[in-house]
PDB file of N, CA, C and O in Angstrom:
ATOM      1  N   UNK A   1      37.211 -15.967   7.984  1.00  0.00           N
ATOM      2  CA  UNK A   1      38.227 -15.347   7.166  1.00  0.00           C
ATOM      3  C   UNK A   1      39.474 -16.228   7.095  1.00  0.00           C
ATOM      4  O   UNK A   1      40.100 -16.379   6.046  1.00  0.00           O
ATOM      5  N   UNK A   2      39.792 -16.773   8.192  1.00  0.00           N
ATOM      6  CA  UNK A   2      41.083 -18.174   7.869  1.00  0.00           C
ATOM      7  C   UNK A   2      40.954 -19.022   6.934  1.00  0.00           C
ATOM      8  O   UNK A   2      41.903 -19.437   6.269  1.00  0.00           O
ATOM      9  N   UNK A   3      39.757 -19.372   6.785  1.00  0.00           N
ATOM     10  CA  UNK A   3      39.800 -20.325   5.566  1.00  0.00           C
ATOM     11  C   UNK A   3      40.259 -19.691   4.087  1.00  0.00           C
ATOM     12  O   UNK A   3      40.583 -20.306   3.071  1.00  0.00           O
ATOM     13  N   UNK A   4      40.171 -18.216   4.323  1.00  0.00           N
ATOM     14  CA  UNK A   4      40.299 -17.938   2.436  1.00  0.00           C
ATOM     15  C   UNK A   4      41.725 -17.718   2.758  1.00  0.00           C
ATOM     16  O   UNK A   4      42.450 -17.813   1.767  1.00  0.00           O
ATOM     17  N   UNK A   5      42.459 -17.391   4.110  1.00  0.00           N
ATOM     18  CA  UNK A   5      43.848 -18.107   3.897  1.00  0.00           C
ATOM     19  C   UNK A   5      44.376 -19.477   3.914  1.00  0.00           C
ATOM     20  O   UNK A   5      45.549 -19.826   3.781  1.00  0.00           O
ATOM     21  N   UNK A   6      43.694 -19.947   4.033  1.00  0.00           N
ATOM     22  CA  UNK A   6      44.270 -21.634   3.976  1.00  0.00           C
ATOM     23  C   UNK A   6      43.446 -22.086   2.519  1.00  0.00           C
ATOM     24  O   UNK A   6      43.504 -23.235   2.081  1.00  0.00           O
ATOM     25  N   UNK A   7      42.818 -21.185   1.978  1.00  0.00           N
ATOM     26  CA  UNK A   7      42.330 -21.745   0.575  1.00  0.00           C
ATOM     27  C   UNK A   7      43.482 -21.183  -0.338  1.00  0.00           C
ATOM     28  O   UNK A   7      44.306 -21.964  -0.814  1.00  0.00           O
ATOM     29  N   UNK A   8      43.543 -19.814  -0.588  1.00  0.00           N
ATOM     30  CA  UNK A   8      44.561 -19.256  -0.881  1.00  0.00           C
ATOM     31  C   UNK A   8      45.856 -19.968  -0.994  1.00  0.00           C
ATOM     32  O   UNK A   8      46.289 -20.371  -2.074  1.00  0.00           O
ATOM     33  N   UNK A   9      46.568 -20.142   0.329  1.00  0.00           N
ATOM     34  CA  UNK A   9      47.979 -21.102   0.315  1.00  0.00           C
ATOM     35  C   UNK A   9      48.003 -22.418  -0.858  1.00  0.00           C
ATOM     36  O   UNK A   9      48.848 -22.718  -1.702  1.00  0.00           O
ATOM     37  N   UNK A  10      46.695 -23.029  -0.499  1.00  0.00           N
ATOM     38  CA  UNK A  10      46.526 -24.336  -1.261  1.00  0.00           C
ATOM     39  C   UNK A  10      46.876 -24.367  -2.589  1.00  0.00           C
ATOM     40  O   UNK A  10      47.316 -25.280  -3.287  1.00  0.00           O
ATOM     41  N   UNK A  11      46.491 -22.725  -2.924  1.00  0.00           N
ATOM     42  CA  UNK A  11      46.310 -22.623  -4.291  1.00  0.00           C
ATOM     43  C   UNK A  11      47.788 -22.070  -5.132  1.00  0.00           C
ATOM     44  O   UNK A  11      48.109 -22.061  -6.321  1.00  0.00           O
ATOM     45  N   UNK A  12      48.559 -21.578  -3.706  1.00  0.00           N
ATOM     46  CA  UNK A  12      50.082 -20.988  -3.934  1.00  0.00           C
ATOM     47  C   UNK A  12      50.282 -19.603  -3.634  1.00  0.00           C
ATOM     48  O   UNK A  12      51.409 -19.114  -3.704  1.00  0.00           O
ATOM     49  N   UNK A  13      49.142 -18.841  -3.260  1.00  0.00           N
ATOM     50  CA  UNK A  13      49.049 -17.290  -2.905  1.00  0.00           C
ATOM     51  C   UNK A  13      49.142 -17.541  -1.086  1.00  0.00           C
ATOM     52  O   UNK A  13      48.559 -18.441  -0.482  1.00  0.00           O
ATOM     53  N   UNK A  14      50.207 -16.275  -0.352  1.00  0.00           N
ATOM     54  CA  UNK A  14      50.348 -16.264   0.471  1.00  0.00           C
ATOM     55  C   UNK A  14      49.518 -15.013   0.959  1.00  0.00           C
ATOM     56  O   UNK A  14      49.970 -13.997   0.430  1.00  0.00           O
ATOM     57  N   UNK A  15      48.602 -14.792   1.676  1.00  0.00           N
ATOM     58  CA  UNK A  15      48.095 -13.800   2.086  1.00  0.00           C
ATOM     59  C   UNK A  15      48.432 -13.698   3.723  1.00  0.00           C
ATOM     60  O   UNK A  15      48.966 -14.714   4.168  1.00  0.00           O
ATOM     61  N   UNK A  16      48.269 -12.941   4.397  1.00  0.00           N
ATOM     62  CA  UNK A  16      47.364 -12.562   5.809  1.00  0.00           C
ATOM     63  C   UNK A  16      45.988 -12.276   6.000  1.00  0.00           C
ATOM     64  O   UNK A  16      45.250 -11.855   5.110  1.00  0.00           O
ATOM     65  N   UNK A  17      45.662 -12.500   7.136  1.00  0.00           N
ATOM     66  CA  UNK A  17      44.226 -12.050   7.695  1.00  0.00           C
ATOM     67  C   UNK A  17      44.615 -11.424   9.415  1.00  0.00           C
ATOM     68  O   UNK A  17      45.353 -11.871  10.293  1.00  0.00           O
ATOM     69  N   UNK A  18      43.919 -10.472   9.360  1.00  0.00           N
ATOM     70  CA  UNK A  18      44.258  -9.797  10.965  1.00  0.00           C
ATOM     71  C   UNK A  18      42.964  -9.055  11.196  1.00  0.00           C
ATOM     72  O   UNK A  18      42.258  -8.601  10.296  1.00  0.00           O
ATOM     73  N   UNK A  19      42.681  -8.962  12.715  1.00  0.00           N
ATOM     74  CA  UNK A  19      41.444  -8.635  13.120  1.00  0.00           C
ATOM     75  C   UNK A  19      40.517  -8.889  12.941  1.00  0.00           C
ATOM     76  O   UNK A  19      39.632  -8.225  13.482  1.00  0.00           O
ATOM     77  N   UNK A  20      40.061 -10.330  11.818  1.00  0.00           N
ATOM     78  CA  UNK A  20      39.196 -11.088  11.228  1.00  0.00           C
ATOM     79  C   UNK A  20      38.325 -10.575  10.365  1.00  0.00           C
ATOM     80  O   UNK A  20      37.295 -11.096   9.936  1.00  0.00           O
ATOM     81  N   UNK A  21      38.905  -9.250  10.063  1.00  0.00           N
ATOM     82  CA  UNK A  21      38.349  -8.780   8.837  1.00  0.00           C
ATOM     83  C   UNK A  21      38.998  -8.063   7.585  1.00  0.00           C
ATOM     84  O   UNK A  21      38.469  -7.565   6.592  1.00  0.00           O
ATOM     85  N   UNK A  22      40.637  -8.203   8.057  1.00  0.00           N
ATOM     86  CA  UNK A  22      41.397  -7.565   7.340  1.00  0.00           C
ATOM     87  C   UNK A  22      42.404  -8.323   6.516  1.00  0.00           C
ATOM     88  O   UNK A  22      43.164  -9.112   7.077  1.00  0.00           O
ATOM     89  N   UNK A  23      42.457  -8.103   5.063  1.00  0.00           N
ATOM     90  CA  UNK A  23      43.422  -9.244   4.037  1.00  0.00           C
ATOM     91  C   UNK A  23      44.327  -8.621   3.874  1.00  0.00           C
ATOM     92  O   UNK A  23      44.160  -7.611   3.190  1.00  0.00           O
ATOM     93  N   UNK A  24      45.830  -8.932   4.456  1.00  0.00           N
ATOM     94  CA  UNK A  24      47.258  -8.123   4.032  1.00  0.00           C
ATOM     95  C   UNK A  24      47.794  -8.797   2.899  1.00  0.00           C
ATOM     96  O   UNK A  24      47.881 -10.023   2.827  1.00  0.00           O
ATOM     97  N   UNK A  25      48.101  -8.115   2.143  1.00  0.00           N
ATOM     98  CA  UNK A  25      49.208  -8.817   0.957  1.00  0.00           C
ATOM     99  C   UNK A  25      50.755  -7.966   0.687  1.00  0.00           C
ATOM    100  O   UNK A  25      51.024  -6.777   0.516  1.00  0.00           O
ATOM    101  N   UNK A  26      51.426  -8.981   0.734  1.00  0.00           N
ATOM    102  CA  UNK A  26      52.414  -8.213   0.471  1.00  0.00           C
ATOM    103  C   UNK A  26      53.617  -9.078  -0.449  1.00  0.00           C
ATOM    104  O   UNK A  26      54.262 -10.049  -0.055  1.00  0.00           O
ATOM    105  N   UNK A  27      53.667  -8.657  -1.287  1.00  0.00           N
ATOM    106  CA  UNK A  27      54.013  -9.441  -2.431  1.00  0.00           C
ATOM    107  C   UNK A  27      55.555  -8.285  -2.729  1.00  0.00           C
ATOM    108  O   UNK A  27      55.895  -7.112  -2.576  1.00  0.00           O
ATOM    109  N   UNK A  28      56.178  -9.839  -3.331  1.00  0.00           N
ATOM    110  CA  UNK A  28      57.558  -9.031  -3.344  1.00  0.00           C
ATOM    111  C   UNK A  28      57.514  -7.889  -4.236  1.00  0.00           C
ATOM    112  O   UNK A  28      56.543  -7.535  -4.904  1.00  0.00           O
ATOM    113  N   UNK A  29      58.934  -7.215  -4.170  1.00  0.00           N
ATOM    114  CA  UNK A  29      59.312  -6.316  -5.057  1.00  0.00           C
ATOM    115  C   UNK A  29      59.070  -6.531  -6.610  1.00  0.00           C
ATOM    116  O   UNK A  29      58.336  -5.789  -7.263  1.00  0.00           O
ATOM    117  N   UNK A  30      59.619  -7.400  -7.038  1.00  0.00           N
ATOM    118  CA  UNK A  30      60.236  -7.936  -7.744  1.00  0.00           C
ATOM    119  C   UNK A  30      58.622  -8.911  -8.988  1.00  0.00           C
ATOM    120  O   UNK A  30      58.600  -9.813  -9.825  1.00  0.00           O
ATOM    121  N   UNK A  31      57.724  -8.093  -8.425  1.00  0.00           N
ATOM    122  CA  UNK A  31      56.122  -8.741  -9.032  1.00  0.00           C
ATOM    123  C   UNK A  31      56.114  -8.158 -10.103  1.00  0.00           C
ATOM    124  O   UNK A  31      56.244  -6.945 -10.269  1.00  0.00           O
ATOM    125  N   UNK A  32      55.881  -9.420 -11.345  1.00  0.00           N
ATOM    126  CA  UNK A  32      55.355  -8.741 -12.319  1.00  0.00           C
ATOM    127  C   UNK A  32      53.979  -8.887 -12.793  1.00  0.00           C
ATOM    128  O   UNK A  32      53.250  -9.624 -12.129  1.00  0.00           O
ATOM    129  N   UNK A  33      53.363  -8.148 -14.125  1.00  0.00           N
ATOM    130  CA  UNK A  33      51.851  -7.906 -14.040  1.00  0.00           C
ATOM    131  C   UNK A  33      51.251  -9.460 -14.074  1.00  0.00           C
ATOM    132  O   UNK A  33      50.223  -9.662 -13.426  1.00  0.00           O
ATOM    133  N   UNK A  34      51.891 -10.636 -14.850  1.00  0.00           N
ATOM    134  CA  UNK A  34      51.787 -12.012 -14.944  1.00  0.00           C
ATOM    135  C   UNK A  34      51.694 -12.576 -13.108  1.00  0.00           C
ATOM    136  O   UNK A  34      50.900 -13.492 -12.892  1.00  0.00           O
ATOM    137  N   UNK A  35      52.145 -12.259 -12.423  1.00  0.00           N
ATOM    138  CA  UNK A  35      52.297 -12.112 -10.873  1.00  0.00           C
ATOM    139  C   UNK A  35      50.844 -12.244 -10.368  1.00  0.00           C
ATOM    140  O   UNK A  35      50.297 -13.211  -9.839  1.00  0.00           O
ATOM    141  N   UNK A  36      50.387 -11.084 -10.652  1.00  0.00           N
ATOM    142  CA  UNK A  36      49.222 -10.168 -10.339  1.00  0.00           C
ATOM    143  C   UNK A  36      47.793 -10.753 -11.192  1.00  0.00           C
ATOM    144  O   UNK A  36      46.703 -10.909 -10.642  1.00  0.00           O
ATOM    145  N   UNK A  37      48.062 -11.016 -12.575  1.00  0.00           N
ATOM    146  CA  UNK A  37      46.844 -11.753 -12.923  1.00  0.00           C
ATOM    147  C   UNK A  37      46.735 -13.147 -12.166  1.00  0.00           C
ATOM    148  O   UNK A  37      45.621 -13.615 -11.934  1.00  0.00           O
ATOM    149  N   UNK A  38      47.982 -13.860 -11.751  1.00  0.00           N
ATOM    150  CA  UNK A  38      47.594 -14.833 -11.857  1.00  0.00           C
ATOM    151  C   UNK A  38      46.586 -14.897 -10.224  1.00  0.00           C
ATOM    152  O   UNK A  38      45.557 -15.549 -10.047  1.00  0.00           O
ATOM    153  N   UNK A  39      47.349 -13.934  -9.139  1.00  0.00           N
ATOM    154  CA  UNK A  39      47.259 -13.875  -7.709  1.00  0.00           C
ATOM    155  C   UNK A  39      45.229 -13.341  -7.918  1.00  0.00           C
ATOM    156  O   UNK A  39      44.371 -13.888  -7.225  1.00  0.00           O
ATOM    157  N   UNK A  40      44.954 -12.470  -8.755  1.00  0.00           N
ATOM    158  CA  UNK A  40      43.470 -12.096  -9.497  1.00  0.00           C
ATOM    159  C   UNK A  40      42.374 -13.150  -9.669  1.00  0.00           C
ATOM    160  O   UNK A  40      41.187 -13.249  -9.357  1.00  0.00           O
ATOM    161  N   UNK A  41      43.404 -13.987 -10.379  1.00  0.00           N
ATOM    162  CA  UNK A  41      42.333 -15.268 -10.926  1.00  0.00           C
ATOM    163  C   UNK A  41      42.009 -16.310  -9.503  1.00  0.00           C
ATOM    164  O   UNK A  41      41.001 -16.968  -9.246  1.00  0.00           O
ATOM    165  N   UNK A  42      43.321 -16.148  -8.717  1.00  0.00           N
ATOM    166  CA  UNK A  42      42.997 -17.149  -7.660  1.00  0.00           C
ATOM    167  C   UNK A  42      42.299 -16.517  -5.892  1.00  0.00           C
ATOM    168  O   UNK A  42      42.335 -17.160  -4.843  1.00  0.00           O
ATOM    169  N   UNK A  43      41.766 -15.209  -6.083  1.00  0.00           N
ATOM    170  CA  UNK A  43      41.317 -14.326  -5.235  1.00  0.00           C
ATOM    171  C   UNK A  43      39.589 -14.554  -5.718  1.00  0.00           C
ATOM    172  O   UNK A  43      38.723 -14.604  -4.844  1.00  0.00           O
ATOM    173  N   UNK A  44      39.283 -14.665  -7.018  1.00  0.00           N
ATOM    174  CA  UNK A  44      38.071 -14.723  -7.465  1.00  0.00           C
ATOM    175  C   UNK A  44      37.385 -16.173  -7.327  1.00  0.00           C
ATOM    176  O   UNK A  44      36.183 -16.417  -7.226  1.00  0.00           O
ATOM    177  N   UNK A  45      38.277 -16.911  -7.345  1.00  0.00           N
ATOM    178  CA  UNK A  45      38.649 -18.449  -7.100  1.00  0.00           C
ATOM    179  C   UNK A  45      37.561 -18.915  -5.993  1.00  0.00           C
ATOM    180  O   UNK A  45      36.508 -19.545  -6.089  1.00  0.00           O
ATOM    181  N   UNK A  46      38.234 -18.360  -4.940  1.00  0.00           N
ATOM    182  CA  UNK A  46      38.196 -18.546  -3.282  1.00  0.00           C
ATOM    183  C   UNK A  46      37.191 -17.334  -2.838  1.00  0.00           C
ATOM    184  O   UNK A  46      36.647 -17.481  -1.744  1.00  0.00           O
ATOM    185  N   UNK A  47      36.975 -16.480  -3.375  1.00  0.00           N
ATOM    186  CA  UNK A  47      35.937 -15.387  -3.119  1.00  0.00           C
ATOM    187  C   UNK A  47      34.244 -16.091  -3.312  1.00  0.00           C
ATOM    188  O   UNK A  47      33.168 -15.880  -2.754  1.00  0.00           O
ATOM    189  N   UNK A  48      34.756 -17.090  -4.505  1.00  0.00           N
ATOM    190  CA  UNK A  48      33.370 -17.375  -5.048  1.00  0.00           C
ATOM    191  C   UNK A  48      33.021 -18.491  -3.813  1.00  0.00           C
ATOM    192  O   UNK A  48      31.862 -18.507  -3.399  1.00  0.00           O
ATOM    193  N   UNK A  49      33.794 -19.217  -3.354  1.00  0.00           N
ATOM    194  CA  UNK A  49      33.604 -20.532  -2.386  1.00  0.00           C
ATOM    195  C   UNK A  49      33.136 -19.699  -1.088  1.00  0.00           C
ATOM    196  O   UNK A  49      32.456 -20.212  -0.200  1.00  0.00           O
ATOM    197  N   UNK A  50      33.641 -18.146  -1.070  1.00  0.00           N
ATOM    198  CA  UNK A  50      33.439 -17.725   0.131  1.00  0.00           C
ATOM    199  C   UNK A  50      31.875 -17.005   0.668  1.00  0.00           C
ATOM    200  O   UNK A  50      31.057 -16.285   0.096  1.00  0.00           O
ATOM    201  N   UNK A  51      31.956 -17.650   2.153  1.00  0.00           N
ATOM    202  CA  UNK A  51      30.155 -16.772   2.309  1.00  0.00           C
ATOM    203  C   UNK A  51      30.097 -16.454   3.492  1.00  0.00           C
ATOM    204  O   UNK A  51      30.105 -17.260   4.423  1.00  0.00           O
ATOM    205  N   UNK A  52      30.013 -14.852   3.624  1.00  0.00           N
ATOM    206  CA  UNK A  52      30.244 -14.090   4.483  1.00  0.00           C
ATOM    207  C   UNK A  52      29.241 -14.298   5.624  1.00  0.00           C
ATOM    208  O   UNK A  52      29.285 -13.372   6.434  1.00  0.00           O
ATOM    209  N   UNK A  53      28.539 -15.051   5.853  1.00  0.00           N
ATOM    210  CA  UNK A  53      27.320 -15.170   6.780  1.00  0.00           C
ATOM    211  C   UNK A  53      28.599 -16.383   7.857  1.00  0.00           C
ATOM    212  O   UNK A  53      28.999 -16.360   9.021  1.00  0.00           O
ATOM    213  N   UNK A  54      28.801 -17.147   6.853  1.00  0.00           N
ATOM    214  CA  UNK A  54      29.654 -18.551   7.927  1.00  0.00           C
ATOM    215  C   UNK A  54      31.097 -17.628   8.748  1.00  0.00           C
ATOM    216  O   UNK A  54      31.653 -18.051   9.761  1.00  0.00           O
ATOM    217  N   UNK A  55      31.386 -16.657   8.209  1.00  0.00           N
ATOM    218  CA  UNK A  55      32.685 -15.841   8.827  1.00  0.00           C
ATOM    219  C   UNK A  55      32.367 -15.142   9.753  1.00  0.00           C
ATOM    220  O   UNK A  55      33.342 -14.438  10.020  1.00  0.00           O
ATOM    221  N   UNK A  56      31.412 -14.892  10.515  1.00  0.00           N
ATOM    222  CA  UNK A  56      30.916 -14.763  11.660  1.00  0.00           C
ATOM    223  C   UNK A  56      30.685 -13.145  11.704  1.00  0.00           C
ATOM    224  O   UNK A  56      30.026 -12.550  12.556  1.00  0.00           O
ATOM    225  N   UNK A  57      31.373 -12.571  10.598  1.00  0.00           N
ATOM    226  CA  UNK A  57      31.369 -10.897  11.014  1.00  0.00           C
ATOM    227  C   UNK A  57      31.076 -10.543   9.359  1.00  0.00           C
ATOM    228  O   UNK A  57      31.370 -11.362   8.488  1.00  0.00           O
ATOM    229  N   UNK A  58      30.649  -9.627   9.140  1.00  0.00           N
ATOM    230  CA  UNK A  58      30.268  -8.587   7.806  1.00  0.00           C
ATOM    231  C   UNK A  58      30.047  -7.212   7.939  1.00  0.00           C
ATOM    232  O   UNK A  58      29.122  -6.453   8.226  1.00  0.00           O
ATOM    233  N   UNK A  59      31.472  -7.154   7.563  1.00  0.00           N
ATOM    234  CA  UNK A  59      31.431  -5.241   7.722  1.00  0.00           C
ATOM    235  C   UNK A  59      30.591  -4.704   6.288  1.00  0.00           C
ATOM    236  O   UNK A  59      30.472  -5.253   5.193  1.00  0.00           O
ATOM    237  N   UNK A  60      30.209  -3.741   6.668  1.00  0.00           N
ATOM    238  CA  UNK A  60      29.936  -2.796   5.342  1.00  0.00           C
ATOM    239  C   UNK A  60      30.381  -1.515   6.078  1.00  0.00           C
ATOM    240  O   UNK A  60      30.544  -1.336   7.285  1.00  0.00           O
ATOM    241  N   UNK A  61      30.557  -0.545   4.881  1.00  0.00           N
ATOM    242  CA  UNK A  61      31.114   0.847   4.592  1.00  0.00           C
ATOM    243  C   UNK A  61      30.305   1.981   4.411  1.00  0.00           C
ATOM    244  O   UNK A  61      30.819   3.075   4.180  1.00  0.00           O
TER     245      UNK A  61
END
């Protein structure tokens, strides 16, 4: 899960990761919807590079 924060940063999105399975975001006040597509496009980005087998844990619900 660190890596899709250090992919993320690369890309200009600041996230968290905690408990190695949890993504915090917290984005200013002050976000607009242009904000949000762009933070969208670069979540799908890094989602696609991502593979849950190498992250050592896979929750399901």
């Amino acid at each position: 899960m660190f890596q899709l924060v250090l992919d993320a940063m690369a890309e200009g999105l600041l996230i968290n990761c905690s408990y190695d399975v949890v993504m915090r975001f917290l984005p200013p006040y002050i976000l607009t919807e242009k904000d949000v597509d762009r933070a969208v496009k670069v979540l799908a980005k890094i989602f696609k590079r991502f593979k849950p087998e190498a992250a050592g844990t896979v929750v399901q619900h």
